[in-house]
C-alpha positions in Angstrom: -2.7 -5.1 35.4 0.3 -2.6 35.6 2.6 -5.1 33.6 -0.3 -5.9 31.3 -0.7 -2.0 30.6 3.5 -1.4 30.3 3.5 -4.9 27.9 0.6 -3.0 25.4 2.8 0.1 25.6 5.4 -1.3 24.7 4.5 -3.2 21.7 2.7 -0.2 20.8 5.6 1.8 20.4 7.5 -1.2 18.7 4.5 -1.0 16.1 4.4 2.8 15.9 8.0 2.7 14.6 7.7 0.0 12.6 4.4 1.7 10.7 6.9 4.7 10.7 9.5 2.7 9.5 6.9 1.7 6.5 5.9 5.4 5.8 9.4 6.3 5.1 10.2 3.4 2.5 6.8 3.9 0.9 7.7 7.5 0.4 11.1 6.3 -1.5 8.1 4.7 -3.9 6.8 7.7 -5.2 10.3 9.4 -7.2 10.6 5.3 -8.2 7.4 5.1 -9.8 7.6 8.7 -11.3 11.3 7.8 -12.9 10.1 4.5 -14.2 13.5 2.6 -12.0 11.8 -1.3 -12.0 15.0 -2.1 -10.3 14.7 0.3 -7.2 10.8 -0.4 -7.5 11.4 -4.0 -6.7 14.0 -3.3 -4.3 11.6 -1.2 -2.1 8.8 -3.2 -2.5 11.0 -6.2 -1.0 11.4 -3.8 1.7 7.7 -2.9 2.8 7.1 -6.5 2.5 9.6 -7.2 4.9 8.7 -4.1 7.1 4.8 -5.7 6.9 6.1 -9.2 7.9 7.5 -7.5 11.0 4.0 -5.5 11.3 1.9 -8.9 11.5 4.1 -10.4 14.0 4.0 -7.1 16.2 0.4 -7.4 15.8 -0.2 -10.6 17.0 1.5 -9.7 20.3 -0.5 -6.8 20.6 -3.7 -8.8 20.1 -2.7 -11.3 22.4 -1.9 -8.5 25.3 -5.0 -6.6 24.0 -7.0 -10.3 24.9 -5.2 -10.3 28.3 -6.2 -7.1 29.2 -9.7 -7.0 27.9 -10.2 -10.2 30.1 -8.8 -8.1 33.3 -11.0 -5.1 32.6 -14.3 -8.1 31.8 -15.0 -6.0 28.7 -15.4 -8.0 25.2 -12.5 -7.6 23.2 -13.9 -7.5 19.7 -15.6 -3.9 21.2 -13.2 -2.9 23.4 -11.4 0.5 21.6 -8.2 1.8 22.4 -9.7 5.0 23.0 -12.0 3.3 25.5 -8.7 1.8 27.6 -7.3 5.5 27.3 -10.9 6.5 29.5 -10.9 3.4 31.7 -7.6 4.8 33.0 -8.7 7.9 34.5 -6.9 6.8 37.8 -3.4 6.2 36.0 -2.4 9.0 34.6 0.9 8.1 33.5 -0.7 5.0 31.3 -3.2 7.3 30.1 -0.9 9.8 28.8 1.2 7.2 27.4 -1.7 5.0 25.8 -3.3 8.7 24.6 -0.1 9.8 22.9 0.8 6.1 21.3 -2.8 6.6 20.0 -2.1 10.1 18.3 1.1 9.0 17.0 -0.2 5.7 15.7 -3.6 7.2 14.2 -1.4 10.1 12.6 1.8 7.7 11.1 -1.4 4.9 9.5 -3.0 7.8 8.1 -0.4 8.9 6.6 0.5 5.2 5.2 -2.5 5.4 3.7 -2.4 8.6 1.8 1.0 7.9 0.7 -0.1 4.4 -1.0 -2.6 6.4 -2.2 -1.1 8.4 -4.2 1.8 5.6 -5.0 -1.6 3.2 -6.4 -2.6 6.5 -8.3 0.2 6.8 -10.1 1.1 3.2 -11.3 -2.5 3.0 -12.4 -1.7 5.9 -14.4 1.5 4.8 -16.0 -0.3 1.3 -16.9 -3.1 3.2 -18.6 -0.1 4.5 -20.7 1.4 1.2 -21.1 -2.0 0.5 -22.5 -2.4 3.3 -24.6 0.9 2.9 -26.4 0.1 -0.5 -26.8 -3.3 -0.1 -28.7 -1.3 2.9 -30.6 1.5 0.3 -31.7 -1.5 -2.2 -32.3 -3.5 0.2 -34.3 -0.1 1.3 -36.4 0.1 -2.2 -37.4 -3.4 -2.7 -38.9 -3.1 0.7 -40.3 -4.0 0.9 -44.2 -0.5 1.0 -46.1 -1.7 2.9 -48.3 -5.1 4.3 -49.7 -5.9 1.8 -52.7 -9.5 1.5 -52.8 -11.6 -1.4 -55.0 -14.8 -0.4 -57.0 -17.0 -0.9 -53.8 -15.5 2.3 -52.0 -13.4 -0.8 -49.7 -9.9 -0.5 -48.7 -7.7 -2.7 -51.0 -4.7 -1.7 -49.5 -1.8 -3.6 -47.5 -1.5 -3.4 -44.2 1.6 -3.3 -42.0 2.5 -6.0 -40.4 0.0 -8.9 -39.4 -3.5 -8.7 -38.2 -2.5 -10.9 -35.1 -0.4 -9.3 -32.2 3.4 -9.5 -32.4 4.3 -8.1 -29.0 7.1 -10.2 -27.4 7.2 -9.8 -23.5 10.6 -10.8 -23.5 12.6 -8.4 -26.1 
């Protein structure tokens, strides 16, 4: 059980600072998004998805050692909580600390995470709605009457600029 306990420490840790890792590129998001820099948007988000790929594979170990040890202790390991291993080991102090602290430091660095991608989804859903907006402004422009020429039935008789259809090339 002792080398079961210092294997889930251990890849604890290794996921701790790789969620920590992950916090601090996430945070290099934020002045990218705000500055409009694409380039140094794609370059980060290469990054975290890298950062994530390592994440998965850390958690798979842990799972597997997580399996191991719920097996040891007979609990079921879909129930089994860390915070529940942290009380089972009353008579280990050291692993209790240790598992008790990894769980702070992990619980605070995800939350964290979270609020940070938060605010990071927040704020390209903003610039998109201008996207949006300046799109339906360029689109409205274009339909725009020309100039106020009106027939006997009070109608608009004037030219428009530009087509009725959308001319907005992607690529230029």
């Amino acid at each position: 059980m002792a080398s079961l306990m210092e294997n889930l420490i251990g890849v604890l840790n290794e996921e701790c600072d790789a969620y920590e890792q992950l916090l601090k590129v996430s945070m290099k998001k934020t002045p990218a998004i705000v500055s409009d820099d694409l380039e140094a948007l794609s370059k980060i988000t290469e990054e975290e998805q890298e950062i994530v790929d390592k994440i998965s594979s850390i958690d798979r170990r842990r799972s597997e050692g997580w399996a191991d040890i719920a097996n040891v202790l007979n609990k079921d390991v879909k129930t089994l909580k860390l915070r529940d291993l942290i009380s089972l080991m009353e008579k280990q102090p050291k692993e209790q600390k240790a598992l008790s602290e990894i769980y702070d430091r992990l619980h605070n660095v995800t939350k964290e995470v979270g609020r940070v991608n938060k605010q990071n989804q927040e704020l390209l859903e903003s610039a998109l709605d201008l996207v949006r907006y300046t799109m339906n402004v360029i689109q409205s422009a274009k339909s725009a009457p020309g100039n106020a020429n009106y027939n006997g039935m009070a109608e608009n008789a004037g030219d428009t600029l530009g087509s009725a259809r959308s001319s907005f090339d992607a690529k230029q």
